[in-house]
C-alpha positions as CSV (number, residue, x, y, z in Angstrom):
1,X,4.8,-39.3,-3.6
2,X,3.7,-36.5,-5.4
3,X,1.6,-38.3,-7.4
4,X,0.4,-40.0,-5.0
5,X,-1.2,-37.4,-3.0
6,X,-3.4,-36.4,-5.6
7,X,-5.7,-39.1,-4.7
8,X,-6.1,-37.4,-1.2
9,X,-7.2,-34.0,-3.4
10,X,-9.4,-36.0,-5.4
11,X,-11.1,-37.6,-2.4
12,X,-11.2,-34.0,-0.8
13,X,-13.0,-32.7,-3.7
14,X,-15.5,-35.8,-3.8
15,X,-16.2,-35.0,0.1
16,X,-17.0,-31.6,-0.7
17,X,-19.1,-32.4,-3.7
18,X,-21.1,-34.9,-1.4
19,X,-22.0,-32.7,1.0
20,X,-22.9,-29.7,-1.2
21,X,-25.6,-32.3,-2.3
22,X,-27.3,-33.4,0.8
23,X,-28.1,-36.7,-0.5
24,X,-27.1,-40.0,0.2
25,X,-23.6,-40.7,0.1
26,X,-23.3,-43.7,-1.8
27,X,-25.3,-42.4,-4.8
28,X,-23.9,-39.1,-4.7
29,X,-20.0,-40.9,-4.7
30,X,-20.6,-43.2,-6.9
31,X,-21.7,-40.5,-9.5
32,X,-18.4,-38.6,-8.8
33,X,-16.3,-41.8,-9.3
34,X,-18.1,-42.5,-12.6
35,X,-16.8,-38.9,-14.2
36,X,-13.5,-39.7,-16.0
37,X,-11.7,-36.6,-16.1
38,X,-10.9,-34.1,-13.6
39,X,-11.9,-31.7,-15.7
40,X,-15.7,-33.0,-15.5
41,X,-15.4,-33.6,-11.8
42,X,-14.8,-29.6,-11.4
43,X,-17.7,-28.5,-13.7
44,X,-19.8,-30.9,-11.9
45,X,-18.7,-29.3,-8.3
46,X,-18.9,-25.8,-10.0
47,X,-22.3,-25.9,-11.3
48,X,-23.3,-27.6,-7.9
49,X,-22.0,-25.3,-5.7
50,X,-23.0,-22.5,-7.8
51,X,-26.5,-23.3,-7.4
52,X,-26.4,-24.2,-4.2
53,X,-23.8,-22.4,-2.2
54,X,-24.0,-18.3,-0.7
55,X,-22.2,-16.2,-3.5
56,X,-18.9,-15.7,-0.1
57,X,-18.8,-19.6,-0.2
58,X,-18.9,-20.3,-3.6
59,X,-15.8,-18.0,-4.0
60,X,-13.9,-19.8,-1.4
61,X,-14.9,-22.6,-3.4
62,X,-13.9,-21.3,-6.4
63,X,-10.3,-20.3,-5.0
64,X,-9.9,-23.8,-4.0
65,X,-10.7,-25.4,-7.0
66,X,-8.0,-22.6,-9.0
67,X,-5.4,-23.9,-6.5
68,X,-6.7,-27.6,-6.9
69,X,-6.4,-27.1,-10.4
70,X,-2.5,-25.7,-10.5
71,X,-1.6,-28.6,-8.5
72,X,-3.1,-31.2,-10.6
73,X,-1.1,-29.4,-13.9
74,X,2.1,-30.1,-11.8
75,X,1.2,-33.9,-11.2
76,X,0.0,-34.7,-15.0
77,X,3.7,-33.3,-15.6
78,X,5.2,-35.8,-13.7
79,X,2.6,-38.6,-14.8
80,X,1.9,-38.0,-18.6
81,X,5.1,-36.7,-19.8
């Protein structure tokens, strides 16, 4: 289950990185989705919202991505190891 619900913080992430981009949503997804790591994902979302977002947002941002990131250490525990 744990597992599991990583996919919800994944999708979370991908709405997030959607909007910050104004575009269409099928282009904008569909480069998300073609990123392999998580890693890249969050640089891509970082240097997005950095750009793009008020300095007060993109530390909220920034605060959820730390806390996005703990989580997903926890779960490649339980999935790689």
């Amino acid at each position: 289950r744990y597992i599991a619900s990583w996919t919800s913080v994944d999708y979370i992430l991908m709405l997030v990185y959607v909007r910050m981009l104004g575009g269409p949503e099928d282009k904008a997804s569909t480069a998300y989705l073609a990123l392999e790591t998580q890693s890249a994902k969050t640089s891509v979302i970082t240097a997005v919202g950095r750009r793009f977002l008020e300095p007060k947002v993109f530390r909220l941002l920034q605060a959820i991505l730390a806390i996005a990131k703990t989580n997903q250490k926890s779960r490649d525990k339980l999935a790689h190891h």
